[in-house]
C-alpha angles and dihedrals in degrees: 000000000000124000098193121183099183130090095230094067090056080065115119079234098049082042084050095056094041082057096049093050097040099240117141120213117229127242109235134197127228079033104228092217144354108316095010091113095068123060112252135187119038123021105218097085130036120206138190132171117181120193097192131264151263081008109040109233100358100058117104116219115238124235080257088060092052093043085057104042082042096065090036092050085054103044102046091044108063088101100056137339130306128223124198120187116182102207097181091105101138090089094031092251089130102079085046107058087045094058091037085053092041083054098053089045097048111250124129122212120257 
């Protein structure tokens, strides 16, 4: 998995070398530049981190954002898995919206 921050790596070349080497590039939100919201490189696994927004960090995501992440969690990763990592832990939003997204897609916590 690659976490870039950089515009470069958004690039159809840089997209071409993840690929070759089977890393997947992760879908962030907020997306830190043009193409960052949407998972990029190899498609065996699909990976999205979201930090929170509008706050970074502190934001909860609303039941709409995990319908949505939901179908596109489910869409992008029949090839391979799918990883999802709420990072918007400084209001403890995180652990709920994990438990709200394992909900919508059907698992239940062990």
């Amino acid at each position: 998995m690659c976490e870039p921050r950089h515009d470069t790596w958004f690039s159809s070349r840089a997209n071409a070398l993840l690929v070759r080497f089977n890393v997947a590039r992760v879908a962030a939100d907020p997306p830190t530049t043009p193409g960052a919201d949407a998972p990029g490189g190899w498609t065996g696994l699909v990976y999205y981190r979201l930090h929170g927004a509008p706050r970074k960090y502190w934001s909860k995501y609303d039941v709409h954002d995990l319908d949505v992440l939901e179908h596109a969690l489910r869409s992008l990763s029949r090839a391979g898995d799918a990883w999802c990592v709420f990072d918007n832990t400084a209001s403890g939003a995180a652990l709920e919206n994990a438990l709200e997204l394992s909900q919508v897609v059907g698992i239940v916590p062990s």
